[in-house]
N, C-alpha and C positions, 0 to 999 in steps of 0.2 A: 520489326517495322522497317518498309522501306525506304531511306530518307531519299529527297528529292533536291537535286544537284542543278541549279540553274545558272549560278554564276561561276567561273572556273579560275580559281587563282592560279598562278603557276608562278615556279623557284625552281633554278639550277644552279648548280656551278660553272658559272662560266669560264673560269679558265680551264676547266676540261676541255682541251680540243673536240670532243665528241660531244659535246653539249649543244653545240652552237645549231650544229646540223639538226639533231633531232629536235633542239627547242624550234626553231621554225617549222619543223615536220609536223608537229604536235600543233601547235597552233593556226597552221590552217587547215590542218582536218579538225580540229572544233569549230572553228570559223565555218567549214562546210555541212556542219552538223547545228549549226543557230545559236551556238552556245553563246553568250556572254564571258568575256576573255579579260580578265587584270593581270599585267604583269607588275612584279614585283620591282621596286626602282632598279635594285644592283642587276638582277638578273634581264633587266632593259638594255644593259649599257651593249649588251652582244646585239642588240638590234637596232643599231644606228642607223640604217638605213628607214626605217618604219615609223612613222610620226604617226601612226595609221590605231595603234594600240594604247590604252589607259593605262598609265602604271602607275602603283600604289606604293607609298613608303610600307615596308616589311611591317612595322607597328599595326597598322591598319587595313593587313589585307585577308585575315581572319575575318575581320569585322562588317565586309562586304561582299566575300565569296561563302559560297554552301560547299566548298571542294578544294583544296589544293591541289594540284600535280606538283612533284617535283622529279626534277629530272638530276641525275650525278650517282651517287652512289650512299651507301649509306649514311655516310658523314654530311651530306646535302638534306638525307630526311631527318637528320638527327637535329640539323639546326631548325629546318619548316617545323621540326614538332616544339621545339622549344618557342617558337615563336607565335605558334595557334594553339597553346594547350588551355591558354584561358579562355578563349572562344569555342573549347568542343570542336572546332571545326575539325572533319575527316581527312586525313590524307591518302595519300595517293604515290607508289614510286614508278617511275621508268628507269631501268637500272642503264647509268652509262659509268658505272664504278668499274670495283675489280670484284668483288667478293659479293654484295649487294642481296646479306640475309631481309634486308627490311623492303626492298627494291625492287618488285619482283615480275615487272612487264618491261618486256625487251622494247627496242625501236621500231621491231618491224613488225610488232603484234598489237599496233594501234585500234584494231576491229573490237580489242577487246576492252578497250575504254566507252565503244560505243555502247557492248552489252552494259558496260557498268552505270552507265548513265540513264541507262532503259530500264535501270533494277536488280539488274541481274548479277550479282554481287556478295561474297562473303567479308560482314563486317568484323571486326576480331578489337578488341581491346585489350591495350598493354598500359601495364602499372609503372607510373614512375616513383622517383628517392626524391626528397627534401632532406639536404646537407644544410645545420645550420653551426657556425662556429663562435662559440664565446670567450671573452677572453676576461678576466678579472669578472663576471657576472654583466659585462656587454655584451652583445653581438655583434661582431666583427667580420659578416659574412656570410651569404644565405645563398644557394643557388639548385636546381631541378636538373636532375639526372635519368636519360632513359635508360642509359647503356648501366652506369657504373661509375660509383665516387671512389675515387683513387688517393689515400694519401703517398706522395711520388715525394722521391728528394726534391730540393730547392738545387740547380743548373749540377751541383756537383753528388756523385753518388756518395750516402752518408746513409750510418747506420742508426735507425733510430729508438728511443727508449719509449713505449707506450701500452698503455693497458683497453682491452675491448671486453664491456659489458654489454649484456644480454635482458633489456627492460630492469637495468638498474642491477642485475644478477651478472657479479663477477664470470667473465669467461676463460681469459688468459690472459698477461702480459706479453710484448714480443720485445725483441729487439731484430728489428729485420729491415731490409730498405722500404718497405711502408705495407700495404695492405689494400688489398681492392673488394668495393661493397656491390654486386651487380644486381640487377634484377635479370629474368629468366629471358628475357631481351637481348644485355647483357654479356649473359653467359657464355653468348659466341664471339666474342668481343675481346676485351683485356684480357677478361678474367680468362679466357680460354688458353692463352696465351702464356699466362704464368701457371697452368696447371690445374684449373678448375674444372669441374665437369660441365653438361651440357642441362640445360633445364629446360621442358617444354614451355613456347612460350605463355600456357596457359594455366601453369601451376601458381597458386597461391606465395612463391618461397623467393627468399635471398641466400646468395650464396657468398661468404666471405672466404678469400683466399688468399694468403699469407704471401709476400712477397720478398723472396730469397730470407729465411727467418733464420736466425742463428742456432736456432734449436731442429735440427732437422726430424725433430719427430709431431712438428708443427703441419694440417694437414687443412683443407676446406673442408668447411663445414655448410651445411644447407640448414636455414633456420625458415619459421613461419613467417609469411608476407606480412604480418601484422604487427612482428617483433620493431621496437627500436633500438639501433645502435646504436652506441654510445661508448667515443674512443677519447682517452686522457692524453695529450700529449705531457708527459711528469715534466716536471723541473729540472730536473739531474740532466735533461737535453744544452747540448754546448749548440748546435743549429736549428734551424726550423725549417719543417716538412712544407709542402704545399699540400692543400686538399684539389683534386681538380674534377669538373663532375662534365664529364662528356666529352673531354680534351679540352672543351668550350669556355669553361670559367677556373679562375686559377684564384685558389683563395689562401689568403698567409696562416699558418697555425702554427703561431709563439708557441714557446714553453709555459707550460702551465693550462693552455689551450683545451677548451672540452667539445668535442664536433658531435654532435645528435644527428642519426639519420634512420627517416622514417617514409613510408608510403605518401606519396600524394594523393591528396584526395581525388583532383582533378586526371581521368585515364584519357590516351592516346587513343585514338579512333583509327585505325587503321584498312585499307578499303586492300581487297584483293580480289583477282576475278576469280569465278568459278570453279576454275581449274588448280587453282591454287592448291598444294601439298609440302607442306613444312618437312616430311621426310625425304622426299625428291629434294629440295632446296639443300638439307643437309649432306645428300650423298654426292652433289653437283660441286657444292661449294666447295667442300673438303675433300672430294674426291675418295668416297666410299666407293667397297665394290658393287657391282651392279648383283640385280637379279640373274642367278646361274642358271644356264640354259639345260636339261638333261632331261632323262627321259624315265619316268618310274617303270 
């Protein structure tokens, strides 16, 4: 089904030097196109000269646009997704990052915002993590992950004592500087980073990857999208870990601490043009080798 995009929200980063440019670019070729245009408060303030555009507090501009744009790089759609995932509403990237897997229309291929708005468009959906943390049988902590929940040291690097179960089925114990939970999103991400493989982003699966583990015969593991995780922080810990889910929220996990993480219900609606191919994106971004030229 074709959905029909009539009001256009838009979110950058604006302390990207390269934002500033392209968000005005962007905004009066929709303006020449009849669009209805909200800007987002923070991503207003790079348009001080303009009294001329609506902007919306970030909370509330799901709630009146059919479309985001976001202009930055990935970290910029990470946050727009976090912010429209309970309005469904679709997004949208113009990449002025560095790496920009989620991101995927340049500045100067504005034409294809227009096919997108005409229909002409591949919709894709991506599954996020619900990280929740208990402490003594309260919860002490709940926050929505596209990328990847990370239990990371607290400011100093420490080795920590914890155990990860598999729907309540024992998996292992580590003792390692902490453990990263991604979805196939993810995967190009943190997790990629400490050693994880690569997951299309349309697999069903999570991939858990051990980070610096004392046991060096500790390895990522790919489990079903449906599984929930379930990590102990023990007692016998002398510090406490942070859980952080997207770089975005940083949540404390005392000792004794039990963190759940599971699929959200609610998916990320993600719009790409046409042209769109996730294995061109993966051989651009990481610099794979190209197709060889020869002659049979």
């Amino acid at each position: 089904m074709t959905l029909s995009f009539k009001t256009i929200g838009i979110m950058g980063r604006v302390k990207n030097p390269g934002v500033i440019e392209a968000l005005k670019a962007l905004i009066d070729y929709l303006i020449s196109l009849n669009q209805t245009v909200l800007i987002e408060e923070e991503t207003a303030t790079a348009l001080l000269d303009d009294n001329s555009l609506e902007t919306v507090p970030k909370e509330e501009l799901s709630k009146r646009c059919h479309l985001v744009i976001v202009i930055g790089g990935d970290g910029s759609l990470l946050k727009a997704a976090h912010a429209v995932i309970k309005d469904q509403v679709p997004v949208l990237g113009v990449n002025r990052g560095r790496l920009g897997f989620l991101t995927d229309i340049h500045p100067t291929e504005l034409e294809k915002i227009k096919s997108i708005l005409e229909g002409d468009y591949i919709l894709e959906r991506r599954f996020l993590l619900t990280a929740t943390v208990e402490h003594h049988g309260e919860i002490i902590g709940q926050s929505d992950a596209l990328n990847e929940v990370a239990l990371i040291p607290d400011c100093v690097p420490h080795m920590y004592e914890f155990e990860i179960y598999i729907d309540r089925q024992f998996l292992c114990s580590q003792h390692s500087d902490g453990v990263i939970i991604a979805t196939p999103t993810g995967s190009t991400a943190y997790a990629l980073s400490g050693g994880g493989p690569i997951l299309h982003p349309q697999l069903d699966a999570i991939v858990i990857v051990p980070m610096f583990p004392h046991t060096l015969t500790m390895r990522p593991i790919v489990i079903e999208g449906t599984r929930q995780v379930s990590i102990v922080i023990t007692p016998n810990n002398t510090a406490t870990p942070r859980l952080t889910c997207d770089g975005q929220a940083f949540l404390n996990t005392p000792p004794g601490s039990h963190i759940t993480i599971s699929k959200k219900v609610e998916q990320l609606k993600l719009i790409h043009p046409l042209d769109y191919d996730y294995y061109e994106t993966l051989r651009s971004k990481l610099h794979w080798g190209h197709k060889l030229q020869y002659s049979e």
